[in-house]
N, C-alpha and C positions, 0 to 999 in steps of 0.2 A: 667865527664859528668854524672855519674850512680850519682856521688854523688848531683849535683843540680837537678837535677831529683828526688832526694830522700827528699830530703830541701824541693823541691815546693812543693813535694807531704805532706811532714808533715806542712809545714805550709797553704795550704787550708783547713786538716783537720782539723788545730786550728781556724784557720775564722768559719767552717761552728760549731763548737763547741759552739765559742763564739756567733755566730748568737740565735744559739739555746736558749741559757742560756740567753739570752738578752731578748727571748720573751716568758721564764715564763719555759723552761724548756723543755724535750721530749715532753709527750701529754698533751692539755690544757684540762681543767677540762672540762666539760660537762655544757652548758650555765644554766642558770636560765630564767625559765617560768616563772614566777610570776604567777601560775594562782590562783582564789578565792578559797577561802574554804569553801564546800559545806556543809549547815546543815545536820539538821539530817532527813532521810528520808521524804518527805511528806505524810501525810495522806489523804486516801479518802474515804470520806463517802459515802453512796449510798443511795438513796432513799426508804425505806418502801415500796412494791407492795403488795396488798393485793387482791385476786380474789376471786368473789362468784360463788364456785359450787355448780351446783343444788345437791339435795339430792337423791341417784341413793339407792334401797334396798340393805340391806348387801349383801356382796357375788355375786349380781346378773349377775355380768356382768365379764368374765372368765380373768384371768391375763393377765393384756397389751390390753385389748379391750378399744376405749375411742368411747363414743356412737358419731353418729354424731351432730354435732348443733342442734337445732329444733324438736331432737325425744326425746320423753319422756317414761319412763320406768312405764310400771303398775306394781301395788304390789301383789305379789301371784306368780313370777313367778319360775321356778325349775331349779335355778341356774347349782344343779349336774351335769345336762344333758346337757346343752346347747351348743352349737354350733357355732362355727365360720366358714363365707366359703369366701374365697379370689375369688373374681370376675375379672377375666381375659377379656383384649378386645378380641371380635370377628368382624372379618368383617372389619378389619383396624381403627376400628374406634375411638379409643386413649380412650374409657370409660374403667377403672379400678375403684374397690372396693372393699366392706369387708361388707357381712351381718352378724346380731348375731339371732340365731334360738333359740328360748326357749317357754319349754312347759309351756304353762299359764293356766291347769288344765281341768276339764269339757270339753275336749276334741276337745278345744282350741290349736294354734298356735301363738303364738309373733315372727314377722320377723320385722328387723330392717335393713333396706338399706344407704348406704353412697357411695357417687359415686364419682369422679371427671373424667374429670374436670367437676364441678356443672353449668352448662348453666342450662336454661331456658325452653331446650328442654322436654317435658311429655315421659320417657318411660313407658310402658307397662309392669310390673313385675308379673312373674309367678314361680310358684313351677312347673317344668313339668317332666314328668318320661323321662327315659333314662338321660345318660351322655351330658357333654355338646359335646363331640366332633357329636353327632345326638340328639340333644335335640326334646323328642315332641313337637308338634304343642298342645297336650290336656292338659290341666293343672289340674294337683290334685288340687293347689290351686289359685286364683288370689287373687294378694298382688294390695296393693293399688299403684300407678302409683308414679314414679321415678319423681320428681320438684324438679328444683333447684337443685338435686343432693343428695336429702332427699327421705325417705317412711320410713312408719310402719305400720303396719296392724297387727290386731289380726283377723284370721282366724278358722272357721270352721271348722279346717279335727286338727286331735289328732296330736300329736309331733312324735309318733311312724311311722306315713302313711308317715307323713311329710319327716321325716330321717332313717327310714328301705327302701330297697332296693337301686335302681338305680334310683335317682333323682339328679334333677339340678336347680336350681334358673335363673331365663332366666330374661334378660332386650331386649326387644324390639323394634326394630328402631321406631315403631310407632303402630298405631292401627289399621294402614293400611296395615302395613308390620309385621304381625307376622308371619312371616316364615323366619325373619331377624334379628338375634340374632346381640347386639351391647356386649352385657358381661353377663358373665355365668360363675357360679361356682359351682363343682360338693357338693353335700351335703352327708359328708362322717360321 
């Protein structure tokens, strides 16, 4: 009995043998993609952009400053000294900005204002003593009114009055409301 036992057992291993070697062998090769053959990279060209900027005095304007739209730079102004002041909302009221302060000579001031968001609303822009966290109600200087989200003004009080001590650049809810700071930045 162990011996027909031992026969079936060798002759299945020869069936599944011959099975194998009937359909090509252990493992069958790995099929064929046929996929395309892909040239050589494509090329892409870009279009030419060319922009006109205006023509701003050497040096005038301090590394990383870009004036806003619509203000325009007088010539003579004292780059060395100038100033930047980052204008924080006050009063909830989502206005942020960046004035550039420079002495423009004969005891003159250049303020340049950029605001957003730029609506259509008129603020009220002032140099006033003290910080912004108590900004004065009295202004050393009035800058010409915030439109559009633009001002410039060149001013009567010297760059010294302007940027020595405890001052602040105040924007105004209105003409009505100057005791309503929307943004302010200490001028340091």
């Amino acid at each position: 009995m162990h011996r027909r036992l031992w026969f079936g057992g060798l002759g299945l291993v020869t069936a599944i043998g011959l099975v194998i070697a009937a359909c090509g062998g252990g493992a069958s090769p790995a099929p064929s993609l046929n996929l395309p053959t892909l040239g050589p990279s494509p090329s892409v060209s870009l279009p030419a952009i060319s922009a006109s900027v205006p023509s701003l005095p050497s040096g005038a304007l301090p590394s990383g400053f870009v004036l806003p739209s619509g203000v325009t730079m007088p010539s003579g102004l004292n780059s060395a000294t100038a100033k930047t002041v980052q204008l924080t909302a006050q009063n909830n009221s989502g206005v942020t900005g960046i004035a550039f302060i420079a002495d423009a000579g004969n005891g003159q001031t250049f303020v340049a204002i950029g605001v957003t968001p730029a609506a259509s609303v008129n603020y009220p822009a002032t140099i006033a003593t003290g910080p912004c966290i108590t900004p004065g109600t009295t202004a050393k200087a009035t800058l010409t009114n915030v439109v559009n989200g633009v001002s410039q003004s060149t001013v009567s009080a010297s760059f010294a009055d302007v940027t020595s001590g405890t001052n602040a650049l105040v924007l105004w809810k209105s003409a009505q409301e100057m005791q309503t700071a929307v943004a302010c930045g200490d001028i340091k």
